[in-house]
KEVOVO-898276 format. One record per residue (C-alpha): residue number from 1; residue in one letter; x, y, z. Coordinates in steps of 0.05 Angstrom, whole numbers, plus 32768, in hexadecimal, padded with zeros to 4 digits. Example, Ala and Ser with C-alpha at 12.3 -4.5 7.8 and 13.67 -1.06 7.14 Angstrom:
2
(rec 1, 'A', (80F6, 7FA6, 809C))
(rec 2, 'S', (8111, 7FEB, 808F))
This chain:
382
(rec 1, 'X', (7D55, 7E6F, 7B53))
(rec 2, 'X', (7D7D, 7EA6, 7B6D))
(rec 3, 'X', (7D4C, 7ED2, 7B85))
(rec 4, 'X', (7D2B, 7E97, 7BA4))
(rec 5, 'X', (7D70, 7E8C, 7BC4))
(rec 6, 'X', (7D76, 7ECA, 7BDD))
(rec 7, 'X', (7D32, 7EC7, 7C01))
(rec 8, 'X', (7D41, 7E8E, 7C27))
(rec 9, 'X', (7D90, 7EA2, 7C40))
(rec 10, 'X', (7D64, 7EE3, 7C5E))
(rec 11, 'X', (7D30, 7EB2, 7C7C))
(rec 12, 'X', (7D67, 7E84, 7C93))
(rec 13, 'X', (7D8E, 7EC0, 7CB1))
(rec 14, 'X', (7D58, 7EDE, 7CD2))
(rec 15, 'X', (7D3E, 7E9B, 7CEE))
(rec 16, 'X', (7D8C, 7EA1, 7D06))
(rec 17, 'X', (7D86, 7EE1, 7D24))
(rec 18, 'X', (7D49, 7ECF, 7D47))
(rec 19, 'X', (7D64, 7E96, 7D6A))
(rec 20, 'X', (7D9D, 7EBE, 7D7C))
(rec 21, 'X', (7D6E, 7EF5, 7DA1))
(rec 22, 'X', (7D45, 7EB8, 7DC2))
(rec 23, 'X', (7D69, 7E88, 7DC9))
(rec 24, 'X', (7DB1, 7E90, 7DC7))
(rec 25, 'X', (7DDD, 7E73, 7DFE))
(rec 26, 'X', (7E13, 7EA3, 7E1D))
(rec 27, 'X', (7E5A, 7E76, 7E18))
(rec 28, 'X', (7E85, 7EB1, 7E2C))
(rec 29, 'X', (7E6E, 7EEB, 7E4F))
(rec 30, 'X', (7E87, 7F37, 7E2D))
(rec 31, 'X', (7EA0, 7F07, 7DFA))
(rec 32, 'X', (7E9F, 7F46, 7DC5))
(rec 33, 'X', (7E88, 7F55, 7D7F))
(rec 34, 'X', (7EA5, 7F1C, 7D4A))
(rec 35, 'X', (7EAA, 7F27, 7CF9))
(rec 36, 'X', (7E84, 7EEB, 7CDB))
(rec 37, 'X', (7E78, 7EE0, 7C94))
(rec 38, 'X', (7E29, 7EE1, 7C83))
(rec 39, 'X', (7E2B, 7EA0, 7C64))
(rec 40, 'X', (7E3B, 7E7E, 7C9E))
(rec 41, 'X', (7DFF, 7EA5, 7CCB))
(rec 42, 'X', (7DD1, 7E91, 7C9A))
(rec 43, 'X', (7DE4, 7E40, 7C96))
(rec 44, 'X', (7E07, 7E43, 7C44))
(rec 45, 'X', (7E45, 7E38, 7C65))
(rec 46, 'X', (7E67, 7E0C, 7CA0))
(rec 47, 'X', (7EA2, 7E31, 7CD0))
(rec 48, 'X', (7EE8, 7E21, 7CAB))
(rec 49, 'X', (7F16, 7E57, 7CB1))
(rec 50, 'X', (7F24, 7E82, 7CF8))
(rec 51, 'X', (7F53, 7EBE, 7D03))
(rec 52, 'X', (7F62, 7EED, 7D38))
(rec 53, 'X', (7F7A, 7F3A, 7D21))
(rec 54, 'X', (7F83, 7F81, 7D4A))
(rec 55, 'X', (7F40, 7F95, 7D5A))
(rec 56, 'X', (7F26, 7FDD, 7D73))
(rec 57, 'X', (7EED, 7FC4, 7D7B))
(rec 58, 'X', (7ED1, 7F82, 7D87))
(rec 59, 'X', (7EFF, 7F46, 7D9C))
(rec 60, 'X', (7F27, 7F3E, 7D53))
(rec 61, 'X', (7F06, 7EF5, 7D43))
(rec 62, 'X', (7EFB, 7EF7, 7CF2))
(rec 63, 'X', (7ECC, 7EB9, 7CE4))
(rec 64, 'X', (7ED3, 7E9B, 7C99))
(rec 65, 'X', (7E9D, 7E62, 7C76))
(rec 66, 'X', (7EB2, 7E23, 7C55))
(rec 67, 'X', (7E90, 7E3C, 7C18))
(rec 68, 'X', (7EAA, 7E8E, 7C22))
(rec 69, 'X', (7ED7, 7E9D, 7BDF))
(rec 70, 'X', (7F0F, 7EDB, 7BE2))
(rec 71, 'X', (7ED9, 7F08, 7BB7))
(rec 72, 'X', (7EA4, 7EF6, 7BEA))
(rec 73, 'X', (7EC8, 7F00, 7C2B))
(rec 74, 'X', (7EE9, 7F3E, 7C0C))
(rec 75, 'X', (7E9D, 7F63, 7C05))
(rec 76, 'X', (7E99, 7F85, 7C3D))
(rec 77, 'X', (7E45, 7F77, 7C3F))
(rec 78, 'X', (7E52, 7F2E, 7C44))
(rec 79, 'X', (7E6D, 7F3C, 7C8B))
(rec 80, 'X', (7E46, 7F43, 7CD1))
(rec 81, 'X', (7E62, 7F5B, 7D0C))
(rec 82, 'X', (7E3C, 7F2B, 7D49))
(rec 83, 'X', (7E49, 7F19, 7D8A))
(rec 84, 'X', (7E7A, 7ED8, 7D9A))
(rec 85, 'X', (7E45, 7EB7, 7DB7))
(rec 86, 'X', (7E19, 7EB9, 7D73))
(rec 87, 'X', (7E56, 7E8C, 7D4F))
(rec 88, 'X', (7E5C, 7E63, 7D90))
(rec 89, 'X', (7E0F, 7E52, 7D85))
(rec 90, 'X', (7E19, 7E3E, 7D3E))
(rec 91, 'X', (7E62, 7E16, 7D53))
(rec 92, 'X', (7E6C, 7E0B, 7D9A))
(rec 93, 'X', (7EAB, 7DF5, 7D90))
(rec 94, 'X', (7EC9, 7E3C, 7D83))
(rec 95, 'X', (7EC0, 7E47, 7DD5))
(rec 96, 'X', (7EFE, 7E21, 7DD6))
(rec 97, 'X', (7F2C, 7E56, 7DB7))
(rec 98, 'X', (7F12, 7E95, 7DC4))
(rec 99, 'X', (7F46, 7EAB, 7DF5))
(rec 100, 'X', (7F7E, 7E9B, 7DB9))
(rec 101, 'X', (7FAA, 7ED5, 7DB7))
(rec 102, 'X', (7FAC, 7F0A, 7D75))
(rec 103, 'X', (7FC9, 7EF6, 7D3D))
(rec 104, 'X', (7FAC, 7EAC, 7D44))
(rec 105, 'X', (7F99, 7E83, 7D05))
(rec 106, 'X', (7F6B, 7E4B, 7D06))
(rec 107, 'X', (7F4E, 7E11, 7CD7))
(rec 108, 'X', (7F08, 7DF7, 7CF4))
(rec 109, 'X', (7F03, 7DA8, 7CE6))
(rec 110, 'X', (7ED1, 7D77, 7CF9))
(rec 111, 'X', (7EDB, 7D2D, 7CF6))
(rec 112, 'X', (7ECD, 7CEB, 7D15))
(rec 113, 'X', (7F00, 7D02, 7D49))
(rec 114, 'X', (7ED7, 7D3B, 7D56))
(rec 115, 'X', (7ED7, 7D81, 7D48))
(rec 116, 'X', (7F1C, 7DAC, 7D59))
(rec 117, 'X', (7F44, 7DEA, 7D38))
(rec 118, 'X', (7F85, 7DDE, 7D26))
(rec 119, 'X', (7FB9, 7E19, 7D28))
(rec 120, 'X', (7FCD, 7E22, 7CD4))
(rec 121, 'X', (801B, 7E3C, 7CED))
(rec 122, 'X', (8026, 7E03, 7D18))
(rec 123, 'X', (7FF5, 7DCD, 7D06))
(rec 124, 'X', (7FEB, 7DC6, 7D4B))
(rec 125, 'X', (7FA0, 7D9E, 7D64))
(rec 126, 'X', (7F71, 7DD2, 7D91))
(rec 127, 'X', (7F42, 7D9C, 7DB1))
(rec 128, 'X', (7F3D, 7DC5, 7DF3))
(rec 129, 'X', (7F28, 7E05, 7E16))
(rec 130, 'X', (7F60, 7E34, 7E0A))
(rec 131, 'X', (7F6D, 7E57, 7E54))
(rec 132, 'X', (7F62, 7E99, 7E64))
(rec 133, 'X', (7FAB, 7EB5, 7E61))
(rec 134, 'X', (7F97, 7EDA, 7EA7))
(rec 135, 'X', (7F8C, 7E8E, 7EBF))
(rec 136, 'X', (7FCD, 7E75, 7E9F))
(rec 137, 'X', (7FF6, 7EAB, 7EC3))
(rec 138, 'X', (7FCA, 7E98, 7F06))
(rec 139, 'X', (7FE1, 7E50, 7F00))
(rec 140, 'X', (802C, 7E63, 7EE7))
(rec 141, 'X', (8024, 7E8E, 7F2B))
(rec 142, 'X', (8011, 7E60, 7F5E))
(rec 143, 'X', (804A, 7E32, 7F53))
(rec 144, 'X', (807A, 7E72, 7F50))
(rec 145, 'X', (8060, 7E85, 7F98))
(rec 146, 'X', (807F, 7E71, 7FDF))
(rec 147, 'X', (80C4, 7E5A, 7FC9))
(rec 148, 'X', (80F2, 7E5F, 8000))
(rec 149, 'X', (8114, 7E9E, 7FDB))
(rec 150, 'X', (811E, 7EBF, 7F9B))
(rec 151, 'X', (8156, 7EEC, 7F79))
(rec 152, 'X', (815E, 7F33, 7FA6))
(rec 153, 'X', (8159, 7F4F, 7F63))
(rec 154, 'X', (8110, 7F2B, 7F5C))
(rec 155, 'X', (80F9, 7F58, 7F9A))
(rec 156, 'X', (8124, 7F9D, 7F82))
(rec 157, 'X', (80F1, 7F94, 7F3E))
(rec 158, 'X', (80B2, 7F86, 7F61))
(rec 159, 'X', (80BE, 7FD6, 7F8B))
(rec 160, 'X', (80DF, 7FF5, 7F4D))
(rec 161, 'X', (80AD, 801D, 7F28))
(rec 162, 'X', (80A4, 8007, 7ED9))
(rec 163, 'X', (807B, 8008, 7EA1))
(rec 164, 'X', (804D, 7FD8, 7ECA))
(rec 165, 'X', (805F, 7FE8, 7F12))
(rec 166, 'X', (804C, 801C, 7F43))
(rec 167, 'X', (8064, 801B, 7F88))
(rec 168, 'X', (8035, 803D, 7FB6))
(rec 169, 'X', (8040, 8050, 7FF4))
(rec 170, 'X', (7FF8, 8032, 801F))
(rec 171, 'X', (7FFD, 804A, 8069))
(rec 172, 'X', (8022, 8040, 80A9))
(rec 173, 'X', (801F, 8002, 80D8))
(rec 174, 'X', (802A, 8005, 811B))
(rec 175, 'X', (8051, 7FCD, 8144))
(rec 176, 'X', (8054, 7FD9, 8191))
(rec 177, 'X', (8073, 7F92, 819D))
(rec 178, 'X', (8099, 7F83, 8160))
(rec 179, 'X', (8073, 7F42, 8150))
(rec 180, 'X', (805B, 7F3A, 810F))
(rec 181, 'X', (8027, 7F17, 80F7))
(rec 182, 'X', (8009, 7F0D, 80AE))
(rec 183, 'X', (7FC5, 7EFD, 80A5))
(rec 184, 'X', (7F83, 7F0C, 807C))
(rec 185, 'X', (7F69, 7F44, 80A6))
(rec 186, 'X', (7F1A, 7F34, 80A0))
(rec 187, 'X', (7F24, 7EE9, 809F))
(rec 188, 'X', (7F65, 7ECF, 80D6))
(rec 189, 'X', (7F82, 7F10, 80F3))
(rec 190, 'X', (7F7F, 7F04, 813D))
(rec 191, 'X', (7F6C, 7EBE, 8136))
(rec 192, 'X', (7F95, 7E7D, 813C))
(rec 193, 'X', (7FA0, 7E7B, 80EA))
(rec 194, 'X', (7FC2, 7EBF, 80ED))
(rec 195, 'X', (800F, 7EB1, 80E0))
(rec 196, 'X', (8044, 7ED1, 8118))
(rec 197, 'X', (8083, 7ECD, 80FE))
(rec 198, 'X', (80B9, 7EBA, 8123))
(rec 199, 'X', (80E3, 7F02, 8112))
(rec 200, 'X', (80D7, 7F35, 813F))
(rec 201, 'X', (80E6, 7F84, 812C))
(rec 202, 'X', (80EA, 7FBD, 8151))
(rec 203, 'X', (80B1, 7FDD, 816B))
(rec 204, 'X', (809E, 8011, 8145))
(rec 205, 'X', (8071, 8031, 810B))
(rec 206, 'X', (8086, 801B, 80C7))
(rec 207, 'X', (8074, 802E, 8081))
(rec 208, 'X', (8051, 7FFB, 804D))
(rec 209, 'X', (805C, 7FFF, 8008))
(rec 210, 'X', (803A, 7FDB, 7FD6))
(rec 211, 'X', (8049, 7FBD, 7F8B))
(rec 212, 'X', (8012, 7FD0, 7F5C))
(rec 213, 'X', (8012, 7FAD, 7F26))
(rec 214, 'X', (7FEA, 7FC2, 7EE3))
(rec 215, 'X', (7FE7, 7F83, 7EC2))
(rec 216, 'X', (7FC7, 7F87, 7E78))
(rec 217, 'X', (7FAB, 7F45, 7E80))
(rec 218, 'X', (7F92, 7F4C, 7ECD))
(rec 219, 'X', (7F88, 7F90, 7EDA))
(rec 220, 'X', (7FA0, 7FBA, 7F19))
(rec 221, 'X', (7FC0, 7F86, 7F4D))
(rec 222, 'X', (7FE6, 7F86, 7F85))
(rec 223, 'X', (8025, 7F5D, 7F77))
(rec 224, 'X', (8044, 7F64, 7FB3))
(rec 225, 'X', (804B, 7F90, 7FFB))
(rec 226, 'X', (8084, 7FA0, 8029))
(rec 227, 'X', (808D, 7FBC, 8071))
(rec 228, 'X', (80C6, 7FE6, 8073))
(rec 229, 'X', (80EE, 7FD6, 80B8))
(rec 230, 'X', (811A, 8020, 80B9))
(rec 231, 'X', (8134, 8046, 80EB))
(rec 232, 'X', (8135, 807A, 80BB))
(rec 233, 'X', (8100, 8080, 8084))
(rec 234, 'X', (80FC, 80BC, 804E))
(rec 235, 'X', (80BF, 80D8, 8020))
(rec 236, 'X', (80D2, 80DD, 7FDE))
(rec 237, 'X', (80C7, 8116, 7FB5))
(rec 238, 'X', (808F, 80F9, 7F99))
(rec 239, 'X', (8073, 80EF, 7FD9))
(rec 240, 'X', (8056, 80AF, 7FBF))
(rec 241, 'X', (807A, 807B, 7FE6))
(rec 242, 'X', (80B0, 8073, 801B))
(rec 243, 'X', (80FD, 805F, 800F))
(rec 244, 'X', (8122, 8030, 8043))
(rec 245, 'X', (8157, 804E, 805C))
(rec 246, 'X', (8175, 8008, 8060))
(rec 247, 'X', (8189, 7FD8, 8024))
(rec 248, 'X', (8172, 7F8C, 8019))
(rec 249, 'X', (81A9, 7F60, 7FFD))
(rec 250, 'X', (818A, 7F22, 8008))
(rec 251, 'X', (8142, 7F02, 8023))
(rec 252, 'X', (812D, 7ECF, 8046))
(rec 253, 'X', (80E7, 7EA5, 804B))
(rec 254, 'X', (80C7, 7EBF, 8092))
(rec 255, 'X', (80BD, 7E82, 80B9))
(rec 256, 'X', (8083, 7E78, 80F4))
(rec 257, 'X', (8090, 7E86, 8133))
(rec 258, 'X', (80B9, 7E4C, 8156))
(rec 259, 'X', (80D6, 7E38, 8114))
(rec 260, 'X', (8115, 7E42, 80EC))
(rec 261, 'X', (812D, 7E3B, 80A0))
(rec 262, 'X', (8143, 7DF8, 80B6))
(rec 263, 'X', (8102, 7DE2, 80C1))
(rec 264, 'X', (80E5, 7DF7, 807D))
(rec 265, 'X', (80CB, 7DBA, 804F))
(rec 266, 'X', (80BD, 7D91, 8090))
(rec 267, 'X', (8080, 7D6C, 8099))
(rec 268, 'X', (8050, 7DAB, 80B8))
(rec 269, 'X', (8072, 7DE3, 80B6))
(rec 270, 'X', (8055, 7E18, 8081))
(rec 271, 'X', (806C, 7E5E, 8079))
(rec 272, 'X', (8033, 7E74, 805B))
(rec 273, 'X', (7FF7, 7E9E, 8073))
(rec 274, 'X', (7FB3, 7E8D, 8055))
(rec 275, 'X', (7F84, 7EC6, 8031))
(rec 276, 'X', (7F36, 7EB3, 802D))
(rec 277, 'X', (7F26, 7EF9, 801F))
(rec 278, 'X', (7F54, 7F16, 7FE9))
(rec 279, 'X', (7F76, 7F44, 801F))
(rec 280, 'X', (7FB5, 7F3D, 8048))
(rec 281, 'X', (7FDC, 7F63, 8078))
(rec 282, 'X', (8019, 7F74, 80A3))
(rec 283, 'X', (7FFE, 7F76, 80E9))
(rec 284, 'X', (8020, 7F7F, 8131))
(rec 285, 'X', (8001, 7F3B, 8162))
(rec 286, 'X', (7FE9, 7F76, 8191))
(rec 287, 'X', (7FC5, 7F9D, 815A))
(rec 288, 'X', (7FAC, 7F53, 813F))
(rec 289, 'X', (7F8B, 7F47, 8183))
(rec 290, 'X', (7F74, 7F86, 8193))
(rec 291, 'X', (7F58, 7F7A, 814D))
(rec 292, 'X', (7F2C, 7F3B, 8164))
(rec 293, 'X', (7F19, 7F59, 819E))
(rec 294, 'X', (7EF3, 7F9A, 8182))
(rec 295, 'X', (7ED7, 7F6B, 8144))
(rec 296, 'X', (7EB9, 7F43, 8180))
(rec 297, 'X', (7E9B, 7F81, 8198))
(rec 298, 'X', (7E7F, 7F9A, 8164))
(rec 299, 'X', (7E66, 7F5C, 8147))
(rec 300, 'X', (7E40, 7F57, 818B))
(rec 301, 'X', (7E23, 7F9A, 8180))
(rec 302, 'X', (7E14, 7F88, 8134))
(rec 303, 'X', (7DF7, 7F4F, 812F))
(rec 304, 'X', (7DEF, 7F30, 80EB))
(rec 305, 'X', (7E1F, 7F68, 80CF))
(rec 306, 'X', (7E59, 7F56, 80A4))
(rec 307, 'X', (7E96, 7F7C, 80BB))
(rec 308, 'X', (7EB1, 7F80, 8074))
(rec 309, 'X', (7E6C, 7F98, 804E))
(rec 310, 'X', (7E5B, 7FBF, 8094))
(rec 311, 'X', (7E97, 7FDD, 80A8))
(rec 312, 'X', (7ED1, 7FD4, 8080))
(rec 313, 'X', (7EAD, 7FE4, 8038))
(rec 314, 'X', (7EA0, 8032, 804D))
(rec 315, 'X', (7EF4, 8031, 8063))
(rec 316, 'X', (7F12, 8012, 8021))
(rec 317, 'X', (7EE3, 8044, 7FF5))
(rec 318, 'X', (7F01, 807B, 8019))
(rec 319, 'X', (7F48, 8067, 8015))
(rec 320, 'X', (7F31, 8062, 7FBD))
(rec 321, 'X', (7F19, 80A3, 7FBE))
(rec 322, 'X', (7F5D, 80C0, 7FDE))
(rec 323, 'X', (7F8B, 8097, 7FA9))
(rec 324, 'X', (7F5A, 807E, 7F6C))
(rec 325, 'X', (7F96, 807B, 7F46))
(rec 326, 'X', (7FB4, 803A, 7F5D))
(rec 327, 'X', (7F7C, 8014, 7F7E))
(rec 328, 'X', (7F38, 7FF1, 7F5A))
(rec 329, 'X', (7EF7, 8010, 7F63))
(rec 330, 'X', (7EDE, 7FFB, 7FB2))
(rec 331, 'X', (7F2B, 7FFF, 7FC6))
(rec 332, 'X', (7F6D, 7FD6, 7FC6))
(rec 333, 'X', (7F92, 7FED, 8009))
(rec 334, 'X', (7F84, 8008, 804A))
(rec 335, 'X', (7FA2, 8028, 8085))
(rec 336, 'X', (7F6B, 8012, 80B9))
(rec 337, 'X', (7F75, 802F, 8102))
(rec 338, 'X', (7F53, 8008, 8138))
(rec 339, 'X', (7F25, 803C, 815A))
(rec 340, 'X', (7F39, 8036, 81A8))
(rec 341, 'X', (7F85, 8027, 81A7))
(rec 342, 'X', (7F92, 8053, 815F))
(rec 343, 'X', (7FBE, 8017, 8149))
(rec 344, 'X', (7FCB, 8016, 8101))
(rec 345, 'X', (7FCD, 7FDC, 80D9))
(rec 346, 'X', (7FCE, 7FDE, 8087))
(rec 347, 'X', (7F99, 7FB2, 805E))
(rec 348, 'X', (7FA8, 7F9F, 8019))
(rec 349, 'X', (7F92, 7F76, 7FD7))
(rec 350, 'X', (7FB0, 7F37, 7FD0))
(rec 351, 'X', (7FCA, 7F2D, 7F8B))
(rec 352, 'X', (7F94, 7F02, 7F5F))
(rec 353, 'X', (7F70, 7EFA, 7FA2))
(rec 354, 'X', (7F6D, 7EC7, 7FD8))
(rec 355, 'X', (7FA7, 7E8B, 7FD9))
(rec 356, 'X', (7FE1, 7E79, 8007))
(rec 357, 'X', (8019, 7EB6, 8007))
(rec 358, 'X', (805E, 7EB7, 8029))
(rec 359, 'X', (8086, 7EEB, 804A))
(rec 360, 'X', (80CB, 7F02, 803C))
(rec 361, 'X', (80FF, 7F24, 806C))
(rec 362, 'X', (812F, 7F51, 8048))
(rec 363, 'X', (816B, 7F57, 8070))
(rec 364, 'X', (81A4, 7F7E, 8069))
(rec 365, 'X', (81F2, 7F74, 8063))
(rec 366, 'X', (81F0, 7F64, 80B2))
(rec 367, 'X', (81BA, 7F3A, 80B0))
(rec 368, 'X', (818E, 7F69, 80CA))
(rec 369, 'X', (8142, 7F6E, 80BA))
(rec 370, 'X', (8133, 7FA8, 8085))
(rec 371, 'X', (80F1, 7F9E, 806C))
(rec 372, 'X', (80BB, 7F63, 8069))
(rec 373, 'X', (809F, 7F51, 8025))
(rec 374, 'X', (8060, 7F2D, 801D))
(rec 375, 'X', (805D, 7F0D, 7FC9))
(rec 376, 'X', (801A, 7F03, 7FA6))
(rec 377, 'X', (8032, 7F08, 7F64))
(rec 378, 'X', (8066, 7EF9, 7F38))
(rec 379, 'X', (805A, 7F3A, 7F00))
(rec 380, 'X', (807C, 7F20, 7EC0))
(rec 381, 'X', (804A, 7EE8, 7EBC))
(rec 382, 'X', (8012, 7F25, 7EC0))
């Protein structure tokens, strides 16, 4: 009876690893290797017990049978290493808590309420897709975004260099009128849905800096970038970014032109500036039309070309190859100088990509304009 036993839990298993090399659906892409006990590969046992450890390898899910005893799970050759999505085609279900952090421990139960996980330290019900904790710090981030200011401390952190910040000094913008506009570059700059503030600064070529942010859960981003409005700016020994020879003690949200903080919260007014391309930049309204007008040009001479996978792709791989360090593969910033005038203006990544985005004047102990800070990101939440 044993033997015959036997036999049939390697039929069943193989039958199990067939369907998984035919037929298997693919839950969760990457999902990673998962420790599952044999018995439950090979249909002896049903899903009961789930638990998440530190994992070199793999993503640290440990699978356990209803039927799996301590001496059976403790013999190492009643374990298989498979993919996630080999469990999620025996129990669907456990697509709902994959993203559960380490150190998660889970009871599988299925009853006429359905099947769910509940968490053994808290007794707490899992009935639903457990977020992606770079999606939970997206959605904590969109409601932290466009207030109309935050703690000067708040923006001293975001250019302070840390554990998980790098300021980086991206290029040089020129502003032969003073006006400033904000605006995705390949989407609004020189169009109507560009934002001019209603600020001016001296003309002048200023420095931008950029916050990089090496988030753990999202990767190299760009929390935030600022124009530094000095008379007086000074390399650092570093040479990586530029110091402002003037101090911010308090910011303000940059309003449109024609409107003032005592217009902010009524009906039409928005400060922000729209990004449909994940990039963003500090731009002067000259260099923004002389913009349009040699993209109309060459789009005329190109026809059919895209002026981001045609023109600007070959620019931002450059600008990766001279500073890999703090950009992604394909590029995160550039200093782009339009060809006839030799305007600069500086392109860079917008946070976790396209949304609505504020500016911030920093101004100094006379009220005067220091620096301009545009926020994509809020870096404790990443």
């Amino acid at each position: 009876m044993g033997l015959f036993r036997k036999k049939e839990n390697q039929k069943q298993a193989q039958q199990v690893q067939q369907k998984t090399q035919n037929e298997m659906k693919i839950y969760i892409q990457g999902a990673g290797g998962t420790i599952v006990t044999k018995s439950i590969l090979n249909g002896t046992s049903k899903l009961k017990w789930m638990f998440r450890q530190e994992s070199e390898h793999g993503n640290g899910w440990v699978a356990f049978g209803d039927t799996d005893s301590q001496e059976y799970v403790d013999d190492a050759k009643n374990m298989a290493v498979v993919d996630f999505n080999t469990l999620a085609n025996i129990e669907p279900a456990v697509v709902n808590i994959f993203y559960m952090p380490i150190g998660s421990d889970l009871e599988f139960r299925s009853d006429k309420t359905g099947k769910y996980f509940v968490d053994t330290r808290t007794g707490k019900e899992i009935r639903e897709p457990v977020k992606h904790p770079a999606q939970l710090a997206f959605e904590k981030n969109l409601k932290f975004l466009n207030q109309k200011t935050y703690p000067e401390t708040f923006f001293q952190s975001l250019f302070t260099e840390s554990s998980n910040i790098r300021v980086v000094r991206a290029g040089e913008a020129d502003f032969p009128t003073g006006e400033v506009v904000l605006a995705d570059p390949l989407a609004y700059l020189g169009s109507k849905y560009e934002t001019l503030l209603d600020k001016q600064i001296p003309a002048g070529s200023y420095p931008v800096e950029l916050s990089v942010c090496l988030s753990p859960i999202a990767g190299l981003r760009i929390a935030a970038a600022r124009l530094l409005v000095a008379k007086h700016a000074t390399k650092t020994s570093s040479g990586c970014f530029l110091v402002n020879s003037g101090q911010a003690v308090s910011y303000e949200i940059a309003m449109p032109r024609g409107k003032c903080i005592e217009d902010l919260g009524k009906p039409g007014v928005f400060t922000f500036f729209g990004v449909d391309t994940g990039l963003a930049c500090f731009a002067d309204r000259k260099v923004s039309e002389e913009s349009r007008l040699f993209f109309e040009n060459w789009a005329g001479k190109n026809p059919g070309k895209n002026k981001y996978t045609d023109y600007f792709a070959g620019l931002f791989q450059e600008s990766y190859k001279a500073n890999p360090e703090f950009q992604k593969q394909g590029g995160s910033f550039l200093e782009w100088k339009l060809p006839e005038s030799g305007f600069r203006t500086v392109f860079f990544s917008s946070g976790m990509g396209d949304g609505m985005y504020s500016g911030y004047w920093g101004l100094d102990e006379k009220g005067e304009i220091v620096c301009l800070v545009a926020i994509f990101m809020n870096p404790e939440y990443f």
